[in-house]
Every structure is written in C-alpha cells, then in structure tokens.
C-alpha positions, 0 to 999 in steps of 0.5 A: 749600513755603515762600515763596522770597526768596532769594539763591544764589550758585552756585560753578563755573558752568561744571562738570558740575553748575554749568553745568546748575544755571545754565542752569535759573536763567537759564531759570525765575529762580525767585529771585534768583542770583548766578553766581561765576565764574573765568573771567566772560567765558567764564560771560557767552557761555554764560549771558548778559549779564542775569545776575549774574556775579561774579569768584571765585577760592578763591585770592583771598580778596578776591573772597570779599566781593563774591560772597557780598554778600546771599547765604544759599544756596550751591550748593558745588563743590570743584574738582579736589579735591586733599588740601592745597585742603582746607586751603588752598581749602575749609576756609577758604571754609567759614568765610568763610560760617559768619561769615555767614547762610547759610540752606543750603549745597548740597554736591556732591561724591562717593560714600563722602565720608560715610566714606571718609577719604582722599577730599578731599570727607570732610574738607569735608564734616566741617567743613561739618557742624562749623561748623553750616551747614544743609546737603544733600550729593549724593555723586554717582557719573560724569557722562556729560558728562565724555565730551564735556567740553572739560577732559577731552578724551576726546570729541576721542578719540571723534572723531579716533581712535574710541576711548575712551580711558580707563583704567578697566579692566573696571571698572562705573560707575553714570553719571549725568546732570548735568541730573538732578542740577541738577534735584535742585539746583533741588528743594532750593533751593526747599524745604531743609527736608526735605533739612535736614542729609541726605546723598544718594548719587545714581546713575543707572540704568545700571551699565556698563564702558566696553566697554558704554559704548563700544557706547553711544557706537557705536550713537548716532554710528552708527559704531564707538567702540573701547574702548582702555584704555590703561595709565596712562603712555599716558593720562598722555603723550597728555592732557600732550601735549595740554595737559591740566592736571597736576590734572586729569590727577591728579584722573582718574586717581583716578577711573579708579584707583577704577574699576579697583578697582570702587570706582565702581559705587554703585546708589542708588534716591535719584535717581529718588525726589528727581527724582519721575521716571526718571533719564536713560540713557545711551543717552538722553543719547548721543542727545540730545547725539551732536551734541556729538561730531559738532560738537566743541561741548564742555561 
C-alpha cells in the first residue's frame, strides 16, 4: 500500500453510498477530505461541524472551484441519472476534473453501464475513460437502504400501511448494502493502484422478489409487511401525492421497469472478495436498522 497523502472530495453526501463513505471518514480520517454537498446544513447535522463541508451544485459551475481546491481523488455520484444530465451535468464535471490532477476517480454507478447504451451511466462511464482519468467503476446492484430512505418513501408504506409498495412485479434483485460498498470506497482510496482502471459489478448475497423481501421485512418488525405490487399509475399518483420529485418518481420506475423484466438480478462473487469478508444479508441489515421503521428515522 502506498503512503496515503491525499485529498478526497466526496460528491453526494448524503446518498445511499455517499452517506456511508462519509461516515466512515468522519469516523477513521485516514487522510484529509472534503465533503460537497447541495444542501450544507442538512451534511453538517448528519457529519458534523469539524468536517470539511463545501456547497456543490452540478448546475452551478462556480461551485465547482471552491470544491475541488487541492483535491485529486474524487468519490463520483450521478444523481437521479437522467439522459440530458449527461451532457449537461456530468459530461462537463468530468472535464472540469480532467483539467486537473486527478490521481483517481471512484465512479458508482449501475450494472450493465459497461455495455448498456441506453443507461445514462454508459455514456459517463465512456467519457471518464475518454479523458484518461484513472478510474475504478462500481456498478452496483439495489441497496436495501432504499427501503427506509427519506427521498423514496417506501418505508412510510412499510409503516403507515404494512406494505411495500413497489412496482417490481415478480422480479429478483441481488440487494446490497451500502456500508459494503462504502467499505470497498474506502479500500480503493487507500490503494488505487490494483483497482486501476477496472470496473467491478457488485452485488450482495441474496437474490430475492419483493414477495421474499416483504416476509424479511415481516419477520424483523415482528408484524406482517404485505408485498402490494401496485401498477405504475397507482405508484406514480400516491408518491406525487406525497410530494416525491418527478425525477425521482422517473428514476424508480426505470428501476422497477428493469426489475420487472429480470434485468436486475446481476450475481457477482466481486463484493465478498474486494471486502475480504461476507457481505451483509438482508435479514441482517432489516435487523440491524428495523428501528429506522419503528422511529421513522429515514436515511
């Protein structure tokens, strides 16, 4: 391993992958980082006052500077990936950093973005490897966090209705962890080289339905969590209803949409071996944050 002297800058703080890389900085601080976040006040409550926290915004070039001052490692997030962000929000972030010494770029992003053309990461991840940063993709499969996450509001489902109420018909999905993925994050930064250039499709040990999910979900919150799978208009009116962003309504239905069509169940033995251990279950994880759902304490 080399000698660490380094500056990150870690993009979406407060994400699946973000917050969990975040809280293992704040926690080890093994080398200097900077945390670029859209909204600072909400990053300082959930890391901090001590930590290093810039305003960022891919919409706001001018915050583009101040964030990437001194840094050459980048933890990469494309939010709510969109066709037109691509050219408007990422392809031209990518460039900003190739004007810069940029030692590596950790990318996260999803499974088949290596070949999958219609998938907005694909085009990213082309141009990340077009300008010549050294890079390490993690194409990652459904985080369980996305169940009790504040933006997707299906842990209000889980709680005010016993349901979950997705849309991913009878379709399997390898769920992973974020921490693991964090974890990995965190491996990377402190030894790129072996990682140089590689892209790493990273699922986690169980390939479930939502029916398999639901009795998880059931057993851990000792009460019985109905599976629903509503069609698409229903999902759509209740998550408007309640205030959900159109792009985040948009970026779950793809989700689901693939699911559906068993697009999503991706098995790799590449978590457990980056990890040097086993990855999470999800009967482990419901365990471990069932208190998320019991004290509507969202992610």
């Amino acid at each position: 391993m080399r000698e660490v002297t380094i500056m990150l800058l870690v993009t979406a703080p407060t994400g699946n992958v973000g917050n969990e890389v975040a809280k293992l900085l704040v926690e080890r601080r093994p080398f200097p980082f900077r945390l670029a976040a859209h909204t600072p006040e909400r990053v300082r409550k959930l890391h901090g006052d001590d930590v290093d926290i810039v305003p960022f915004d891919y919409k706001d070039r001018s915050t583009w500077g101040p964030a990437l001052e001194g840094v050459d490692q980048v933890f990469l997030i494309f939010p709510y990936p969109q066709p037109i962000k691509v050219h408007t929000w990422m392809k031209p972030f990518v460039n900003e950093l190739a004007t810069r010494d940029i030692k590596h770029l950790v990318f996260v992003d999803v499974p088949g973005s290596d070949h999958v053309k219609i998938v907005p990461h694909y085009q990213v991840e082309r141009h990340i490897e077009e300008v010549g940063i050294p890079h390490t993709f993690l194409r990652c499969t459904y985080f369980m966090q996305n169940l009790c996450r504040g933006i997707s509001t299906h842990g209000v489902d889980i709680v005010e209705h016993q349901e979950l109420f997705i849309p991913a018909g009878d379709g399997r999905m390898t769920i992973i962890d974020s921490r693991d993925v964090a974890e990995v994050v965190l491996k990377i930064f402190e030894d790129p080289e072996p990682h140089k250039n590689k892209g790493y499709t990273l699922s986690g040990p169980d390939n479930l339905d939502m029916h398999g999910v639901a009795e998880i979900l059931s057993e851990a919150l000792d009460r019985e969590i109905r599976y629903t799978n509503p069609s698409f208009i229903k999902f759509w009116w209740r998550l408007m209803r309640r205030g959900v962003a159109m792009d985040v309504i948009a970026f779950m239905t793809i989700v689901y949409t693939l699911t559906q069509q068993g697009s999503n169940a991706q098995e790799s033995a590449e978590l457990e071996r980056l990890l040097g251990r086993p990855a999470r279950s999800m009967q482990v994880f419901s365990e471990q944050e069932k208190w998320r759902w019991e004290t509507r304490t969202w992610t």
